[in-house]
GUKOLLUM-182122 format. One record per residue (C-alpha): residue number from 0; residue in three letters; chain; x, y negated, z. Coordinates in nm, 3 decimals. Layout:
(node NUM; 'ALA'; 'A'; (X; Y; Z));
...
END
This chain:
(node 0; 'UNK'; 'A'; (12.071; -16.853; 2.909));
(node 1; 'UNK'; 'A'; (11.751; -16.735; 2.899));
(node 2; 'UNK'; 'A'; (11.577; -16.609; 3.212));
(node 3; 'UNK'; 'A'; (11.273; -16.480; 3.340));
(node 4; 'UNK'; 'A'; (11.105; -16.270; 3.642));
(node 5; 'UNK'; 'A'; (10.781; -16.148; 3.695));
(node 6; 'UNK'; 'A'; (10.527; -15.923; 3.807));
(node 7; 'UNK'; 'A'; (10.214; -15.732; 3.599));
(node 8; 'UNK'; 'A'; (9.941; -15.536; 3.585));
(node 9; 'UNK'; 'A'; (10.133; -15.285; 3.532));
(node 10; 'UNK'; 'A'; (10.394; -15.297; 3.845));
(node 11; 'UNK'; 'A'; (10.177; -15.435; 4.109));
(node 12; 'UNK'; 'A'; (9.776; -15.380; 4.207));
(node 13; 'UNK'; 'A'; (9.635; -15.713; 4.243));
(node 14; 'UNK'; 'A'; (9.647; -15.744; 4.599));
(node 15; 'UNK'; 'A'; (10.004; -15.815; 4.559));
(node 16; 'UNK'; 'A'; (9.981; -16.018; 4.250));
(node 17; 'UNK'; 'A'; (9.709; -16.243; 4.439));
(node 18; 'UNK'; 'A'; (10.004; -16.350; 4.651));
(node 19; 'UNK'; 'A'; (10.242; -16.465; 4.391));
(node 20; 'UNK'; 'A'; (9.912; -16.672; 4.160));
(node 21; 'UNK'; 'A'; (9.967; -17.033; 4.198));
(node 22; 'UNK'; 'A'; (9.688; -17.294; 4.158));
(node 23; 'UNK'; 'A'; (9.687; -17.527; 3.865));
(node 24; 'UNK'; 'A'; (9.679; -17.815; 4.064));
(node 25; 'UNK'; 'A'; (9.968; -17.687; 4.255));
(node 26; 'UNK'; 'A'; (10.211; -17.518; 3.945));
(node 27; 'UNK'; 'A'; (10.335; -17.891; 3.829));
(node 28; 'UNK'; 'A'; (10.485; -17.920; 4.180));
(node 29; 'UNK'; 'A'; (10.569; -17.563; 4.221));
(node 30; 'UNK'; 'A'; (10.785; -17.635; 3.836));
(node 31; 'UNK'; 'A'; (10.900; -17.945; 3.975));
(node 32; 'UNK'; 'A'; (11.095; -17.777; 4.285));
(node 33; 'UNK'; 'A'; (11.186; -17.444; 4.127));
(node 34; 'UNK'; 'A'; (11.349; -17.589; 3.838));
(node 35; 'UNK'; 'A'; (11.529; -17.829; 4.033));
(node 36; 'UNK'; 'A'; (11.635; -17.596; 4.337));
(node 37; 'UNK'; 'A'; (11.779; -17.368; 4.044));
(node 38; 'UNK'; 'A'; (11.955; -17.615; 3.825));
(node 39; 'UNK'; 'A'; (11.738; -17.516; 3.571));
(node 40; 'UNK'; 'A'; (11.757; -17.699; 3.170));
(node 41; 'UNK'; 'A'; (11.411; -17.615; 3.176));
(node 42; 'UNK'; 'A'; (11.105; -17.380; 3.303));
(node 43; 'UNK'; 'A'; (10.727; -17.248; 3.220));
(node 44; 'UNK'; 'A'; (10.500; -17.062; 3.448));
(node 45; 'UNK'; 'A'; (10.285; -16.874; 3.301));
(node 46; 'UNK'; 'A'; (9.970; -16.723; 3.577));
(node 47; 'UNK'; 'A'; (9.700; -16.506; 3.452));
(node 48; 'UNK'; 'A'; (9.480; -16.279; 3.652));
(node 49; 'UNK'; 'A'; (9.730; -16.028; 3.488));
(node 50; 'UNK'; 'A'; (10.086; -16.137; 3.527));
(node 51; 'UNK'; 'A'; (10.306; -16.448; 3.651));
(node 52; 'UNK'; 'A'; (10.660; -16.527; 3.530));
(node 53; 'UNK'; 'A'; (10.893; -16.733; 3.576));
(node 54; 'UNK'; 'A'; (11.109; -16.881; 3.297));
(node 55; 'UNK'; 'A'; (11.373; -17.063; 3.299));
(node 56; 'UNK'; 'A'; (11.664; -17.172; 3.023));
(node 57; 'UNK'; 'A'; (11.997; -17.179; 3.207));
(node 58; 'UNK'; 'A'; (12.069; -17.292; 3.638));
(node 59; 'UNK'; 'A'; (12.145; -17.047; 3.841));
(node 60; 'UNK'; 'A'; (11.947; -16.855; 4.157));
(node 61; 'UNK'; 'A'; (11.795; -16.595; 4.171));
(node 62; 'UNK'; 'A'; (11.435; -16.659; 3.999));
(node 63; 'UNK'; 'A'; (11.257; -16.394; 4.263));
(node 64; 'UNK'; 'A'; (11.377; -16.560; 4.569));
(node 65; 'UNK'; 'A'; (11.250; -16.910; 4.417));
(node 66; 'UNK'; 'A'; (10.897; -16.761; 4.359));
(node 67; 'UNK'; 'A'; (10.898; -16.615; 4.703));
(node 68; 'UNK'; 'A'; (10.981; -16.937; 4.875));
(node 69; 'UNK'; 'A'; (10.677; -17.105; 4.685));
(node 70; 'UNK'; 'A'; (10.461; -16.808; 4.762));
(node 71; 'UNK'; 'A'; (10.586; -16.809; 5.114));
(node 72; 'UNK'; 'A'; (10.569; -16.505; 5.162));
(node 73; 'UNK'; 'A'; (10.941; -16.232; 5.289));
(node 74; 'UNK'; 'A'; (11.116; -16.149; 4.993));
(node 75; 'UNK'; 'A'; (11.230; -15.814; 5.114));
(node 76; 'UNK'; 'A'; (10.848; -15.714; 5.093));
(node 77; 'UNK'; 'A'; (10.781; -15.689; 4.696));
(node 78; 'UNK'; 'A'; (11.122; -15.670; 4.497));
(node 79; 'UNK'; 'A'; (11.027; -15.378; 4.374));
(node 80; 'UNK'; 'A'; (10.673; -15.462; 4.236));
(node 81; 'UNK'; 'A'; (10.918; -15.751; 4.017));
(node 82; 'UNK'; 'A'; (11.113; -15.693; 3.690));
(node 83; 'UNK'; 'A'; (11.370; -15.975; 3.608));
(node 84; 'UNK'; 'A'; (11.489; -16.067; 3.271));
(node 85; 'UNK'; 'A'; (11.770; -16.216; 3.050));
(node 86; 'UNK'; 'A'; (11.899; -16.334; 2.711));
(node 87; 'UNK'; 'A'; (11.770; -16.082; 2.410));
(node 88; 'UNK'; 'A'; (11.554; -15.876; 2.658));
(node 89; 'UNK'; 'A'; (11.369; -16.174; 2.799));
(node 90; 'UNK'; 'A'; (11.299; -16.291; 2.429));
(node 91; 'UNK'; 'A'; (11.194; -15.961; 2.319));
(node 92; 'UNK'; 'A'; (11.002; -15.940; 2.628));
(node 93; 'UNK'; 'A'; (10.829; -16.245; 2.529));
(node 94; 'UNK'; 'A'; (10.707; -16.167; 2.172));
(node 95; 'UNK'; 'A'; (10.582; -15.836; 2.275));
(node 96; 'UNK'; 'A'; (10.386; -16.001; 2.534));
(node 97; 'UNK'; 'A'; (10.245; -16.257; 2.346));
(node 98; 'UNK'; 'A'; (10.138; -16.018; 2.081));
(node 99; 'UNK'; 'A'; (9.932; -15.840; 2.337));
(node 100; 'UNK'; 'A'; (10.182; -15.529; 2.371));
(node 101; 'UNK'; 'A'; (10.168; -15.594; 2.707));
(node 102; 'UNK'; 'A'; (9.815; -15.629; 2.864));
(node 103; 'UNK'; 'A'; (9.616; -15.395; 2.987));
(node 104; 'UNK'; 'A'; (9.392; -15.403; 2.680));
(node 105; 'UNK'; 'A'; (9.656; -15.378; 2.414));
(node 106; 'UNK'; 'A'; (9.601; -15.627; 2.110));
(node 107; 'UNK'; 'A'; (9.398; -15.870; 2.284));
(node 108; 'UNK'; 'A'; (9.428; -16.207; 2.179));
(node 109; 'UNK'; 'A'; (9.385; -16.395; 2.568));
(node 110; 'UNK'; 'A'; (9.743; -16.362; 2.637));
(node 111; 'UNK'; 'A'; (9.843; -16.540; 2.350));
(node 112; 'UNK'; 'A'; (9.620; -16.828; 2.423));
(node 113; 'UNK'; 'A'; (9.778; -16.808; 2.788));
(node 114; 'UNK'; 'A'; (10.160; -16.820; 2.653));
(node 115; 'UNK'; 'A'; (10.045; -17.127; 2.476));
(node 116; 'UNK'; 'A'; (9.870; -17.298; 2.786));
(node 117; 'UNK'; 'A'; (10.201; -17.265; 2.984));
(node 118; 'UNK'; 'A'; (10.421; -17.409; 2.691));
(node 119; 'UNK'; 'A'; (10.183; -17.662; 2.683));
(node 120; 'UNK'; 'A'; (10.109; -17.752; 3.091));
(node 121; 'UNK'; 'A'; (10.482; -17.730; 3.086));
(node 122; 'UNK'; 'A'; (10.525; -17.973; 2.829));
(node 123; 'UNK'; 'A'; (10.257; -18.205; 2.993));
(node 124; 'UNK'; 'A'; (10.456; -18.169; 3.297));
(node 125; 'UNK'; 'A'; (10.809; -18.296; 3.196));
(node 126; 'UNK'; 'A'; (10.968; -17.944; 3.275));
(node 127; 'UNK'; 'A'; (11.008; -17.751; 2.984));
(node 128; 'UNK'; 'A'; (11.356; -17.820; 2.748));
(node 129; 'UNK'; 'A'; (11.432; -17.786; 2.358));
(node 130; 'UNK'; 'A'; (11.509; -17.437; 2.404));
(node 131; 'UNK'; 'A'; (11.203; -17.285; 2.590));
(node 132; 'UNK'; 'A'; (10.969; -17.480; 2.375));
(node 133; 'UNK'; 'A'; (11.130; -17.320; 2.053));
(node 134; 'UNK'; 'A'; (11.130; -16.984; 2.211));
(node 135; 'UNK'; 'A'; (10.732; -17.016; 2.325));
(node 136; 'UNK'; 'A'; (10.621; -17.206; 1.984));
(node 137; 'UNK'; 'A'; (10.802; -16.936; 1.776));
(node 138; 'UNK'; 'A'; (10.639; -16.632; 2.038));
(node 139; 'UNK'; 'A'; (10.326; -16.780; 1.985));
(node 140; 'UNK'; 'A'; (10.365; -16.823; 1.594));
(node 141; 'UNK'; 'A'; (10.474; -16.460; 1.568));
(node 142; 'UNK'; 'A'; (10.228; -16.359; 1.770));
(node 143; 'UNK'; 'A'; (9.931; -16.527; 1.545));
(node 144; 'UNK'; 'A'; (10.082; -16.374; 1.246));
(node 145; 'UNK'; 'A'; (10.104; -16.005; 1.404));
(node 146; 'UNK'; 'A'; (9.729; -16.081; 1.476));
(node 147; 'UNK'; 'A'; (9.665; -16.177; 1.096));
(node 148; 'UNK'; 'A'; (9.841; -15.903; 0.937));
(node 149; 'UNK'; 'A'; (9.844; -15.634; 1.144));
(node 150; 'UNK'; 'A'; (9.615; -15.388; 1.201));
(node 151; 'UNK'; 'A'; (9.606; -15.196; 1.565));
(node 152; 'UNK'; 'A'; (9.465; -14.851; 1.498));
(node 153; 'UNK'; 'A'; (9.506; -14.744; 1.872));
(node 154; 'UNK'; 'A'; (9.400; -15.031; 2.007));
(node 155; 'UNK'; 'A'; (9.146; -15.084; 2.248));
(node 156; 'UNK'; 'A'; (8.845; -15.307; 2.031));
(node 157; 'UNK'; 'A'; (8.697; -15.476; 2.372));
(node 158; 'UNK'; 'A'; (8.727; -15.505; 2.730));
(node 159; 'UNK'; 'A'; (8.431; -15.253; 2.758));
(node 160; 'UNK'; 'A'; (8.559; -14.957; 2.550));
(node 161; 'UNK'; 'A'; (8.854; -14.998; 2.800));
(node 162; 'UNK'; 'A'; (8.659; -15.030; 3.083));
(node 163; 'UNK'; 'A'; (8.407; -14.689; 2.971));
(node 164; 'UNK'; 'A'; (8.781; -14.454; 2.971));
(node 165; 'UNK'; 'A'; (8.898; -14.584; 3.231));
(node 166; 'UNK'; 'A'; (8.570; -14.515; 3.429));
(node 167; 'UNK'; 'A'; (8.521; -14.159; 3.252));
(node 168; 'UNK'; 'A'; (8.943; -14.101; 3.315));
(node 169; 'UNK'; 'A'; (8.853; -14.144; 3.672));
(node 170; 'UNK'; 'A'; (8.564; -13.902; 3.664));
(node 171; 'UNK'; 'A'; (8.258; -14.134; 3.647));
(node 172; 'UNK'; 'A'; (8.032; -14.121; 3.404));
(node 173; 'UNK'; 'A'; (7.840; -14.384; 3.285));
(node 174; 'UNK'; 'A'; (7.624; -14.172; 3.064));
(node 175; 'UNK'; 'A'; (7.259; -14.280; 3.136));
(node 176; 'UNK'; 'A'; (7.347; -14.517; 3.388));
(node 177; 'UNK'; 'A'; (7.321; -14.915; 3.388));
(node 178; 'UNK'; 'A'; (7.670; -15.071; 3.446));
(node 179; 'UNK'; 'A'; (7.775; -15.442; 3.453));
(node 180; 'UNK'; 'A'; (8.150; -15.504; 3.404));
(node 181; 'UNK'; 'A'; (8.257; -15.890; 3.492));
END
């Protein structure tokens, strides 16, 4: 069965995601334990300055707990700031994330790019299985086609249109004033 866990932009501020972003250098070994310590078929984590999750195809465990004991950090501290995942609602979970359903500007096309990377650094790591690389490959195909064909109306069109409301929502404004965002 399908599984996943993981924490977003939208659950957490980034304090508390900071805690739970792995290195590169340090996710092939960080794969390498989980998916072992949970009898896992297979596993992909996917870290952004947005999100991380944990997936897995079958094992058992629970998938918080595992990314706690990487993080090292007291699992009793930030369940809450977590949403876990299974079967059909991890999968639908998945192609609305790699769409860009999900992210904080909605329709961007970065996420996508970031599903693939963890398919792929998964791959290149031994630690993904049939299943989670048909899953991923077919999120990430759906995902280029929604891009193609679809047209977001409400979407945000950059990072700085998002950036301006969120800054006028908060009762700034940049009117007249000289603003870099990075």
């Amino acid at each position: 069965m399908i599984r996943m866990t993981g924490i977003d932009h939208m659950q957490a501020p980034v304090n508390v995601r900071s805690l739970f972003a792995f290195r590169k250098s340090r996710m092939p070994a960080v794969m390498e334990r989980s998916k072992e310590r949970l009898g896992a078929g297979g596993i992909v984590l996917l870290s952004t300055c947005n999100r991380i999750e944990l997936w897995v195809n079958g094992g058992s465990g629970d998938l918080y707990e595992e990314l706690c004991r990487e993080a090292e950090v007291d699992p009793d501290e930030y369940r809450e700031y977590f949403t876990s995942r299974e079967g059909d609602e991890a999968v639908e979970h998945l192609f609305y994330l790699t769409c860009g359903l999900r992210s904080a500007i909605v329709a961007e096309d970065q996420i996508l790019t970031q599903v693939n990377d963890a398919l792929a650094f998964a791959r290149e790591n031994y630690e993904t299985d049939n299943v989670l690389e048909v899953l991923f490959r077919t999120a990430v195909s759906a995902a280029k086609k929604v891009k193609t064909e679809v047209v977001f109306q409400h979407a945000d069109g950059t990072a700085m249109e998002a950036a301006l409301r969120m800054f006028r929502a908060s009762g700034f404004d940049p009117a007249g004033k000289t603003c870099m965002v990075i």
